[in-house]
N, C-alpha and C positions, 0 to 999 in steps of 0.2 A: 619434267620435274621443274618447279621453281626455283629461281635465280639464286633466290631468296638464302634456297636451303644450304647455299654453296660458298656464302660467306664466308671466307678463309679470316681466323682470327685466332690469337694467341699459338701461333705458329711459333719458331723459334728460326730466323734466317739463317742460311748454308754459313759455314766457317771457310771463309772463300775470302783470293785477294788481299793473303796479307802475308808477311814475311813471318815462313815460319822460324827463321834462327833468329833475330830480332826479339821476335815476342815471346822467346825460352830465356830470363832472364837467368836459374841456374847456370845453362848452358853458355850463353855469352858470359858472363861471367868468368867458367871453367876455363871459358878459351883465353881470356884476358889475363889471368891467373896462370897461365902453363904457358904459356908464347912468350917469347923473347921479346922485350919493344918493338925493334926491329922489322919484327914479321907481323905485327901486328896487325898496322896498315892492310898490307896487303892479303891477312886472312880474312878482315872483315870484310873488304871487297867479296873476294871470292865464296862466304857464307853467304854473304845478303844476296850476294845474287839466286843464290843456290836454295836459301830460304822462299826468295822470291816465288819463284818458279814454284817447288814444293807446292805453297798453299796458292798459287793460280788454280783458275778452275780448271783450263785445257789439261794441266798435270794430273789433275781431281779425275779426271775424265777417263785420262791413260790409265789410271791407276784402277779404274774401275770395270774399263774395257780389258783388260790384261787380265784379269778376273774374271771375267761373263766370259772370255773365249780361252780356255785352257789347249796349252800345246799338244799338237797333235803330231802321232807317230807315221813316220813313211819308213817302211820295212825296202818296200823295192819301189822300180820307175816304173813306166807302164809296160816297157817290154820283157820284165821279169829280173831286171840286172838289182841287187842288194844294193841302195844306194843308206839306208840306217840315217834319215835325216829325222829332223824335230824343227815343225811348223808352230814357228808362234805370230803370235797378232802380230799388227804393224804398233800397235801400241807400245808391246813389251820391248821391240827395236828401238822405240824412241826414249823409251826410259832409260833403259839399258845403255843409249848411245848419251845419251843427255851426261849419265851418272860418269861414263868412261872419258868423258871431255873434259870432267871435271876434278880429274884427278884422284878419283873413288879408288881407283885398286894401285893408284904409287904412296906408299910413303912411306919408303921406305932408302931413297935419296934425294931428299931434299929436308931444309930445315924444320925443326917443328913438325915432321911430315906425318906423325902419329896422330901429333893433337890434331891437327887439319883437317886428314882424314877422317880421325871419330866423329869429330863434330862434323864434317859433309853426311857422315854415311846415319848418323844418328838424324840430321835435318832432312834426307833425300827419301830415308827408306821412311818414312812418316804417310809420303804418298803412297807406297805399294813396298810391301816387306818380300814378297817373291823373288825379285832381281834383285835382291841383295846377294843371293849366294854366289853366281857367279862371280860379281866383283869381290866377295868376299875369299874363295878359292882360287882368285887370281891374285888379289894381293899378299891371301898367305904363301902361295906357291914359291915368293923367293924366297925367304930366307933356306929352305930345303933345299934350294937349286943351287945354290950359294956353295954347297960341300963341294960342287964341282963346279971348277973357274971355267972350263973351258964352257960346260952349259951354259950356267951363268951368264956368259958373254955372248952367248947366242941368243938364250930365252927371254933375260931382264930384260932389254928392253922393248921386246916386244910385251909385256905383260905391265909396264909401268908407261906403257905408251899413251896417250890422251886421245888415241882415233880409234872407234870401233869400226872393226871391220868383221863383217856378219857372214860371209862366204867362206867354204870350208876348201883352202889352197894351202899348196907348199909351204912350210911356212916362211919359207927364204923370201917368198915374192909377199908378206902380209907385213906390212908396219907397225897394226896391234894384234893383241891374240889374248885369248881366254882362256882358263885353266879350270879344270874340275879335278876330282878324287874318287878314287875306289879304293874301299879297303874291309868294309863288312863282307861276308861272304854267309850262304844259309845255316852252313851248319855251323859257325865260330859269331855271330856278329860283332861285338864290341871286342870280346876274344880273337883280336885278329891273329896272336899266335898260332891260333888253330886253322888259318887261309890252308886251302888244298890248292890254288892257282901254283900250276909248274912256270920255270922259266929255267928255258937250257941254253947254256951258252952256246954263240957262235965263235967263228975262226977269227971272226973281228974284235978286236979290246971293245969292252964294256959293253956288246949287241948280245940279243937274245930274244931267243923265241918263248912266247906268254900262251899256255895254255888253261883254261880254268873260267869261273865265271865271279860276277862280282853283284853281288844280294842288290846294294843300293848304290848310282855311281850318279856322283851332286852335277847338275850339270851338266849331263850326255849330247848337248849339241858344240860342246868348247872345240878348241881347236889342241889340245894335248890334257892331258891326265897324270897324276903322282900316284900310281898305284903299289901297290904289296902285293910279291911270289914267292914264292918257294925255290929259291936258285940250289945248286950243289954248298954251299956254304952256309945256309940259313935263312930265313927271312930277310928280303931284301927290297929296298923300293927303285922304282923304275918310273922311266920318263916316256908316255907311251902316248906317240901322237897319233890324228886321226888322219892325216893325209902323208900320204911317205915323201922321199925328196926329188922320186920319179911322176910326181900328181897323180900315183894311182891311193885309191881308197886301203887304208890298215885293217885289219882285220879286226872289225868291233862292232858286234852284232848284238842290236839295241831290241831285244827281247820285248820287252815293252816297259812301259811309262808306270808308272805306282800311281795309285787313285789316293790320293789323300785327303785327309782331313779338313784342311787348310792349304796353304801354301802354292795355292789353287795356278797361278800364274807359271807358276817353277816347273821345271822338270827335272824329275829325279827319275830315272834308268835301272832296268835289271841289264845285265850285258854278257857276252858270252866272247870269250879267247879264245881261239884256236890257230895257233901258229902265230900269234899277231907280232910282231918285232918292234919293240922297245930298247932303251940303253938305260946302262945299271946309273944309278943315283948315289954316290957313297959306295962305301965296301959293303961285300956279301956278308950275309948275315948281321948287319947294323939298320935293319930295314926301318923297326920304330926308332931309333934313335933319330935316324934320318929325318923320318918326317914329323917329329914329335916339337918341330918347330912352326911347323904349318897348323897343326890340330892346336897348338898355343895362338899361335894367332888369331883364328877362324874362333876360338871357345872367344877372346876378347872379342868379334865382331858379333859372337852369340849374347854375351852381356849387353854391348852396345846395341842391337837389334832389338831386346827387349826394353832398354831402355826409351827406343824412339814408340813402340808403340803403347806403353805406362803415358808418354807423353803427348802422344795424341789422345790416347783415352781420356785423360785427364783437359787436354784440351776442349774435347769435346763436350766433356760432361758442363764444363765450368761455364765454357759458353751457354751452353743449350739452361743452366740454371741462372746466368744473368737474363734471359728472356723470357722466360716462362715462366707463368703466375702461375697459383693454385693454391688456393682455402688464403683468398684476399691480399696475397703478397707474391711478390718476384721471391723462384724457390732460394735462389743467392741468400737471401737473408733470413729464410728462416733458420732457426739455431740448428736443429738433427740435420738436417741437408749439407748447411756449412760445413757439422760438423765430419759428415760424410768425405764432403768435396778436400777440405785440410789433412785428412788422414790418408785420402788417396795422394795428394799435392807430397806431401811426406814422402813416401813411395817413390813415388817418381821423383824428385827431387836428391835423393838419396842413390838412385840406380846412375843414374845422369853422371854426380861428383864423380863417385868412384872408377866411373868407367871411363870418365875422363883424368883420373888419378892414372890409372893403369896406362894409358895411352901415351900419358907424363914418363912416365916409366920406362917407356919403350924408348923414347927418343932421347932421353938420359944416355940410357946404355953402361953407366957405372957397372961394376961390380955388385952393390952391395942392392943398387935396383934393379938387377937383375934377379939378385936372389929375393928380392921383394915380390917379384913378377910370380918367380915359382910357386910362391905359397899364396900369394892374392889373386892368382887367374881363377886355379880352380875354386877357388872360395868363392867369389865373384860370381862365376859360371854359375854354380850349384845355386847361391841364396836368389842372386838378381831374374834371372829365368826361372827359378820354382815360385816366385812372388808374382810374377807377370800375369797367369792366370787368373786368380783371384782376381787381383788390382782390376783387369780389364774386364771381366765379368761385374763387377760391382759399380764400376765407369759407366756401361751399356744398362744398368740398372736406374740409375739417373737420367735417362732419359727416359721411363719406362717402358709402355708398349713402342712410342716411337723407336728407341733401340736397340727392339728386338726385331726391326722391320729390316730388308736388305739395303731400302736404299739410302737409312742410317749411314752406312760405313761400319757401323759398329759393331757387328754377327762376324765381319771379316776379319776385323781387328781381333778380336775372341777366338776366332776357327786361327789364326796365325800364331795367339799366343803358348802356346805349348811346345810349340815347334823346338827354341828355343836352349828349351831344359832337356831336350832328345838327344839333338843334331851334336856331334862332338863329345859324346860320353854323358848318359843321362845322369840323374842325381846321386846315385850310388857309384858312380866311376868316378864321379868330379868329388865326391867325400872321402872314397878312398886314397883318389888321388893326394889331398890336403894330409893325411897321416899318412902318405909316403914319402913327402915331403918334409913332414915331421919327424921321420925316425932316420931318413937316411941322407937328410939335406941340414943340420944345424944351422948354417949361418941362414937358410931359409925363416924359418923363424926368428931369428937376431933381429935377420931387416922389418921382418912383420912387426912383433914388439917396439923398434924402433922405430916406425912410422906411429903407430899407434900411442907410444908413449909422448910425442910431441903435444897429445892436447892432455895430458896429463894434470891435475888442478886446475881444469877449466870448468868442469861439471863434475861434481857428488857422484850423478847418478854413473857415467861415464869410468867413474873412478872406481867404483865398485863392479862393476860388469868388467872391468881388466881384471882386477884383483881375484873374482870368482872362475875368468876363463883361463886364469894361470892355472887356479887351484885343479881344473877340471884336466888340465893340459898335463898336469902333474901324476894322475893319476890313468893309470895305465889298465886295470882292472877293464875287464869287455872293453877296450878302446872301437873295436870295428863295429860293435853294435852300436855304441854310440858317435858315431863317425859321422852320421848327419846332426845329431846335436850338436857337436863341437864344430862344425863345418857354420851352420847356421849360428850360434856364439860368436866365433870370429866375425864371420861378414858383418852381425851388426854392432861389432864394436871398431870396427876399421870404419865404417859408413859414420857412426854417429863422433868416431874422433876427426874425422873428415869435416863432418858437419861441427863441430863444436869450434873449428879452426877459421871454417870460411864461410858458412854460412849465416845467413840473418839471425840476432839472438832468439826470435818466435821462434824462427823453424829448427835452430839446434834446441829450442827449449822440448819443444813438443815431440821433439824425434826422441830425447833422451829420457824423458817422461813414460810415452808411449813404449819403444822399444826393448830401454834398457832400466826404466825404471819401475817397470809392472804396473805403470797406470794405464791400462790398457786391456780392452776383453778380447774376441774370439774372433772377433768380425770387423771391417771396415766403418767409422764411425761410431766409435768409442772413446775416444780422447778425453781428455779429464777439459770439463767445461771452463776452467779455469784461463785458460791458457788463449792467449791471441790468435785465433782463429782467424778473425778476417783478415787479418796480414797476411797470412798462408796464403788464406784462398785469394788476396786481390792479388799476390804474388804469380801465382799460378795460372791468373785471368790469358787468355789470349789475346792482347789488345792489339791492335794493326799499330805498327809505326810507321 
């Protein structure tokens, strides 16, 4: 064939070699906004580097080899002995070691160690959203662990340690270590009340034997678990490692791996107990109170998680529209495309604030943020991950046939975005959640209100979306059926009083317009023409610095 025919032209170059936390200006921002002076200095160190790396190509690479070779199950050795491992790429080790070096699953003693973390875990998982969970189930594991000091003082700091270590030992002889969860079971799932998993006491204070299986368990190659049993006293959570303190193997037979959707690099486990010996976590019968601090955590690294891929999508799009012409122009400028790119830019801009409000939150630790925390996680959860789909499907739309191609990126970003609004109680658990919050937490709402009420007389439109979500709040008639409306009410009026406080007047103009003002259709790319679009979108740009 001729040379000729092979002329490569209005391509659009890789989004490659540039720092990704740099070129999020909400996000730099959030961070400069919630950090102490103090820390300042030395969180932007440790982003930039972290962003660095992120948008290198070798990380691009990992991220995408971690993906083409999904982990694989080893039942037994060759000689027939049950050894229950899970093989993954060398890629996913390097990610996963990269991330734990970096302080990805502590922060939970050290200062600022919320905001830090969010924005590491928002900048890292951007390359590959898969190995988030683990570090994500390692850094929520302490606060659960925490009920018991003496755990506590054994587990922390191997779970807030900065060495990965990949080998499955004692844990006395390992410096760092990883944590997963089991707690859905087939016939109860999100109903973990209904777990049939036994656990019988032994002669020793707080051991026991775990019989029973577990539907889906995050993370089957860690080095311990916070699962849920059925002890003599009630539902009860347990600390159930894979290597005992004699280096013989526990009893956790990894059934097999779940084909999913997405999430391609992860491995998620069905697993099976039978005598396996664990220690109680908390008193018997306080099983979900117990771990009802972990599933709070992990739902904030689910908001955060979708917000990093809104942010890459957006990235993408933006870029790939500053370089590609068609019908006479760079698509950047023409007006529907803009106004496409600003409305997704919204979006993600919006997911990003809040969940780095939240993370504000955490490291607060007041009282009255914590009761802010109760009634903003699951709101959070619910709206920011039920929004992530669309947003990334309409992102991969902008690049058109290019990205629906694999080697876009984009098909990945989309198979991942659901994930999300699942993992930690899907949209109807995280709604219900928010009205139980509402009827049997008062000062939970006080704090919401009162955060919300600080951008009060900032924006009309803002002013009237509180005023109707009281009125809605008030009424109590079918509240459960409408429990995702009012879930979705709150989220976008805590977003856009966020945005009305600290963000660019474009971008609270068009959020409040858009969102909360009913100038706005059905779909991505309806904004009222009026309004500074190209701020958005050069806001949005991903320029290298």
């Amino acid at each position: 064939m001729a040379a000729t025919t092979h002329t490569v032209s209005n391509q659009v170059p890789p989004l490659v070699g540039y720092d990704v936390f740099a070129a999020d200006r909400a996000l730099t921002e959030a961070v400069e906004r919630h950090l102490a002076p103090e820390l300042l200095g030395t969180a932007r160190v440790e982003l930039g580097e972290l962003g660095r790396a992120a948008g290198s190509a070798q990380v691009q690479r990992w991220g995408a080899q971690a993906n083409e070779n999904p982990p694989r199950l080893r039942t037994h050795d060759r000689y027939g002995h049950r050894i229950d491992e899970v093989e993954f790429h060398p890629s996913w080790h390097r990610l996963l070691g990269h991330a734990v070096s970096a302080g990805l699953t502590d922060a939970w003693g050290r200062p600022g160690g919320h905001v830090r973390r969010t924005a590491g875990f928002l900048v890292w998982t951007q390359a590959e959203g898969g190995h988030g969970c683990p570090l994500s189930m390692t850094h929520a594991a302490v606060p659960a662990l925490r009920t018991d000091p003496a755990l506590a003082a054994e587990w922390e700091p191997r779970l807030t340690s900065t060495v990965y270590e990949r080998e499955l030992l004692p844990a006395a002889q390992k410096t760092g270590a990883l944590f997963g969860m089991g707690m859905t079971e087939k016939q109860g799932g999100t109903d973990v009340r209904a777990n049939t998993t036994r656990a019988e006491p032994l002669a020793a204070d707080g051991e026991y034997l775990l019989t029973g299986h577990k539907w889906f368990c995050s993370a089957p190659m860690s080095d311990g678990f916070l699962v849920l049993a059925q002890a003599p006293g009630g539902l009860t959570c347990f600390l159930l490692p894979r290597v005992l303190p004699d280096g013989t193997r526990n009893m956790f037979a990894i059934q097999r791996l779940k084909d999913k959707l997405g999430n391609r690099s992860n491995a998620s486990g069905e697993v099976e107990f039978d005598g396996t010996w664990a220690r109680r976590v908390g008193d018997e019968g306080r099983g979900v109170r117990t771990i009802i601090e972990m599933v709070a955590a992990t739902r904030l690294d689910c908001v955060t998680g979708s917000a990093a891929l809104m942010r890459q999508a957006v990235a993408q799009a933006v870029h790939h529209c500053a370089y590609r012409s068609a019908f006479g122009g760079v698509l950047i400028e023409k007006p529907l495309m803009r106004n496409v790119l600003a409305d997704l830019a919204l979006e993600s801009e919006a997911a990003t604030v809040l969940a780095l409000r939240l993370a504000a939150a955490y490291d607060a630790g007041t009282e009255t943020e914590q009761a802010f925390l109760r009634i903003a996680v699951p709101t959070a959860k619910y709206w920011v991950t039920k929004r992530c789909t669309p947003m990334v499907a309409e992102a991969l739309e902008c690049l058109g046939g290019n990205g629906y191609v694999e080697e876009s990126g984009m098909p990945r970003l989309l198979r991942e975005a659901p994930l999300n609004s699942i993992w930690e109680g899907s949209g109807n658990v995280q709604a219900l959640d928010v009205l139980r919050a509402l009827q049997r937490e008062p000062q939970a709402l006080n704090a919401f209100l009162q955060e919300v009420g600080r951008a009060r007389g900032a924006d009309h439109r803002l002013d009237r979306a509180i005023k109707d979500m009281l009125t809605e709040l008030a009424d109590l008639n079918g509240i459960e059926a409408r429990a995702r409306r009012l879930a979705e009410r709150m989220a976008l009026v805590l977003q856009g009083s966020l945005l009305v406080r600290w963000a660019p007047p474009e971008v609270a103009d068009a959020f409040c317009a858009s969102r909360l003002g009913g100038e706005w259709g059905t779909a991505f790319g309806t904004l009222p023409h009026t309004l500074d679009l190209v701020s958005v979108v050069e806001r949005a740009r991903p320029v290298a610095h």
